[in-house]
C-alpha positions in Angstrom: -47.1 30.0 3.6 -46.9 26.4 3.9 -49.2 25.7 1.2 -47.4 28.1 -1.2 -44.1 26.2 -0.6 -45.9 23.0 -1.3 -47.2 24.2 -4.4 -43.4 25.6 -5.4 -42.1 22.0 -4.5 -44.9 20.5 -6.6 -43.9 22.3 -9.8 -40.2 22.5 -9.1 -39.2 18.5 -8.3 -40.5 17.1 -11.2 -38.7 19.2 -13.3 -35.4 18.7 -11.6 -36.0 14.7 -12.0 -36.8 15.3 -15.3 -33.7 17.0 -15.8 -31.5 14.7 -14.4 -33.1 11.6 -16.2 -32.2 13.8 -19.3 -28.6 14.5 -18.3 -28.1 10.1 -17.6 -29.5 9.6 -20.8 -27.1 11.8 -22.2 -23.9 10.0 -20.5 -22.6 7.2 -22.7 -23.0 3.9 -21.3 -20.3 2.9 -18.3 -18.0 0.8 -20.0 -18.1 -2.5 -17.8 -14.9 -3.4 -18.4 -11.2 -1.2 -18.7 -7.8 -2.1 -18.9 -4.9 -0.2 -18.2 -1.2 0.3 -17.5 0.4 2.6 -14.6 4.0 3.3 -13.3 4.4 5.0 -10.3 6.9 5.8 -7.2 6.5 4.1 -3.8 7.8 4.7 -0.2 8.6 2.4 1.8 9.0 2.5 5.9 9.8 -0.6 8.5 7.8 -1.2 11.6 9.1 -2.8 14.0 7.2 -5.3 17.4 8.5 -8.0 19.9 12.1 -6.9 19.2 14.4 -9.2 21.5 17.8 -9.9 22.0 19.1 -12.1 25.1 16.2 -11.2 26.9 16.4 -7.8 26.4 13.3 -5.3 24.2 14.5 -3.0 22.2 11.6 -0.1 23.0 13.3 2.4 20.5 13.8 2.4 16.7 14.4 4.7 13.8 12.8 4.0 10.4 14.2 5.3 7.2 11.4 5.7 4.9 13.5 5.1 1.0 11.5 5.7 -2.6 11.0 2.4 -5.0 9.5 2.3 -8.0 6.8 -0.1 -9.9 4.4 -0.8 -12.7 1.2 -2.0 -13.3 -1.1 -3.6 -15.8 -4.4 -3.4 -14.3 -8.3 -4.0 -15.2 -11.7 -3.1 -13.6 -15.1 -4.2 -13.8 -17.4 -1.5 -13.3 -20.7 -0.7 -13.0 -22.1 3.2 -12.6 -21.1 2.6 -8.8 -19.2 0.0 -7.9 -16.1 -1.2 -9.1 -13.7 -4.4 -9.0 -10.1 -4.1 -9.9 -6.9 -6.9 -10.4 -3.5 -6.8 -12.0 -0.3 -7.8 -12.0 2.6 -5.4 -10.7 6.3 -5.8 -10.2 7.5 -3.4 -7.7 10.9 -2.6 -6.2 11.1 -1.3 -2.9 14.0 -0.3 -0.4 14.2 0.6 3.4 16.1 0.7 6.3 15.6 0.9 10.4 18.0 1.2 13.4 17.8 -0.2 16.9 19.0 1.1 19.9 20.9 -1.7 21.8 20.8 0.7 25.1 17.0 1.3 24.8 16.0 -1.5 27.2 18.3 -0.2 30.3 16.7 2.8 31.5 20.1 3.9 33.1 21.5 4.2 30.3 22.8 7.8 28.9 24.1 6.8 25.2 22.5 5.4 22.1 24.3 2.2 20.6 22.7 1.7 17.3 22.5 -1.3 15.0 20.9 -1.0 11.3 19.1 -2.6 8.7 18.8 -2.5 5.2 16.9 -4.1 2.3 15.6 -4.7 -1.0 13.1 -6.5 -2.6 11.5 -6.9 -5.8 8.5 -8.3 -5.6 5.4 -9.4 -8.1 2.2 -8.1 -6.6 -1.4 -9.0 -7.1 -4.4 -6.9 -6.1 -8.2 -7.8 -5.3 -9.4 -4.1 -4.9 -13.2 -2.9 -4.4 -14.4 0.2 -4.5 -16.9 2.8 -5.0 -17.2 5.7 -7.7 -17.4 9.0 -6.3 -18.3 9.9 -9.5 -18.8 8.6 -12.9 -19.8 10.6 -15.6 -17.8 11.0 -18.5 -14.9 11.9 -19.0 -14.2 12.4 -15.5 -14.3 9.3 -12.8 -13.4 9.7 -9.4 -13.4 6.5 -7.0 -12.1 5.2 -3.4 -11.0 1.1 -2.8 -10.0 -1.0 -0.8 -8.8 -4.9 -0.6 -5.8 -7.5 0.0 -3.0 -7.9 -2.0 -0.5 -10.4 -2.6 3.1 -10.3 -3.0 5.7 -12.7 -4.4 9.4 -12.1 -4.0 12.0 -14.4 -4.8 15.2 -14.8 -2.8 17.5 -14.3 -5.4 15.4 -10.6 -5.8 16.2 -9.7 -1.8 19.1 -8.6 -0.1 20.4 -7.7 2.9 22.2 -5.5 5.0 22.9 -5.6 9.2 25.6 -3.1 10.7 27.0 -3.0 14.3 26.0 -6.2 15.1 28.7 -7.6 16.9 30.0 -9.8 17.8 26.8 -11.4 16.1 26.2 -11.7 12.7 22.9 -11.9 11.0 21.2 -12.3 7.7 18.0 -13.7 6.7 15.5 -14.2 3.6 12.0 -13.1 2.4 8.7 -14.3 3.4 8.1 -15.3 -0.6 4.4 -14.8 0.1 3.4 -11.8 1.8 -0.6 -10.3 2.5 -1.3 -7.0 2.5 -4.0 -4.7 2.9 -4.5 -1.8 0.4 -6.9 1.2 0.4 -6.8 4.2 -1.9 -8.4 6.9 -4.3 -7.9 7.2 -7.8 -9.2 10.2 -10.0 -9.7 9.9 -13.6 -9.6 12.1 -16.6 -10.6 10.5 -20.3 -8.3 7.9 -20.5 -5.7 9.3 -17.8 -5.4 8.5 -14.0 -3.9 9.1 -10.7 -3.6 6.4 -8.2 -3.0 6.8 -4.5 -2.7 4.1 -2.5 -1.6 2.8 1.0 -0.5 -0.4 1.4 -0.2 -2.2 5.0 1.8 -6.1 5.4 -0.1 -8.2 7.4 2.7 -10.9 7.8 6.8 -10.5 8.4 8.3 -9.2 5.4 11.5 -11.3 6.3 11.8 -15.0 7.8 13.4 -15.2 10.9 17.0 -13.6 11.2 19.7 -16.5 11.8 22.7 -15.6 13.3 25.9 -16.7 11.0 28.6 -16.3 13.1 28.0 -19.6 15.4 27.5 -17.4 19.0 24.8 -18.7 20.7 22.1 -15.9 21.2 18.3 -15.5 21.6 16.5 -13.1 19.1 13.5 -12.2 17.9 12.4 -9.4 15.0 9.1 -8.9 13.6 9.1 -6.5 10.4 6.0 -5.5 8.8 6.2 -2.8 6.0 3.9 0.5 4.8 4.3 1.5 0.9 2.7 4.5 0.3 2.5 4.7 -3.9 1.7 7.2 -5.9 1.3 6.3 -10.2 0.0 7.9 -13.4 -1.7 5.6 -16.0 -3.8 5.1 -19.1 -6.8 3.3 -20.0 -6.5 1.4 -23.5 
């Protein structure tokens, strides 16, 4: 028995590879580079660590995940396998969060919440690599990951804090802020589909500074998650 299946394997693998060798042939050559443009919706949601106020944690918050919107110019550089990608984006995006100012006193049997809202617009800039699932035209599938940069202008963020008092608060952006991006795109002729998570490494916000001239002790870190969702074209 043995020897009759390694006879079959003997006849059968070489035609397969031959096969196969045919069928790459057949594929037109990868282009090795591709340019694009994409627009797209993203969500947006606040997270929240070492919240403080006069030496009290706040251990409970509420974010309210809003939709933004960007676009995208974008190339890659591929290869049947790998891929590098860049661009230049400018995307808006919007959330809010609440606080409980009760949720450090376990005694406590009512909320007291304070809220936050913002928007940015920000110019972003990708370094994405990645790996192609498939490649054979028309159809391209692929996976990446890698940093990206943001750049927002203060006169492109604003602002919102509610039930603060008797403090009042307000604060800028962080102009520079890294992120780290991973996603999966899918590809059909000169049409795609991007999905893509987007994690800030640093504060979205500088420090709050308190307006009103009361003397308190505060601390907020912010970091943000986009998840975006775009349809493009290859030129």
């Amino acid at each position: 028995m043995k020897g009759h299946i390694m006879i079959l394997l003997a006849v059968l693998l070489p035609s397969v590879a031959l096969h196969a060798e045919k069928t790459d042939r057949n594929d037109p050559p990868v282009k090795t580079l591709t340019w694009g443009a994409r627009i797209g919706f993203a969500a947006t949601g606040t997270y929240l660590s070492d919240a403080f106020m006069n030496g009290h944690k706040y251990t409970e918050y509420i974010q309210d995940t809003q939709v933004g919107n960007f676009a995208a110019l974008q190339f890659r550089l591929n290869t049947r396998k790998l891929l590098i990608q860049s661009g230049l984006g400018l995307s808006f995006n919007k959330s809010s969060y609440y606080l409980d100012k009760n949720s450090w006193d376990q005694n406590s049997t009512k909320k007291d919440e304070i809220s936050c809202s913002y928007s940015m617009i920000s110019l972003t800039v990708p370094l994405q690599f990645g790996f192609n699932i498939i490649n054979r035209h028309p159809y391209c599938m692929s996976a990446f990951t890698g940093p990206l940069l943001r750049y927002t202008p203060d006169k492109y963020y604003s602002v919102e804090y509610k039930n603060f008092q008797p403090y009042q608060f307000t604060d800028s952006p962080t102009r520079f802020i890294l992120g780290w991006t991973a996603g999966f795109s899918v590809q059909i002729g000169r049409t795609f589909l991007d999905f893509e998570y987007e994690a800030t490494i640093n504060n979205v916000a500088k420090p709050m500074y308190e307006t009103s001239g009361t003397d308190t002790d505060y601390k907020l870190n912010r970091r943000a998650g986009v998840i975006s969702f775009s349809y493009g074209i290859m030129f």
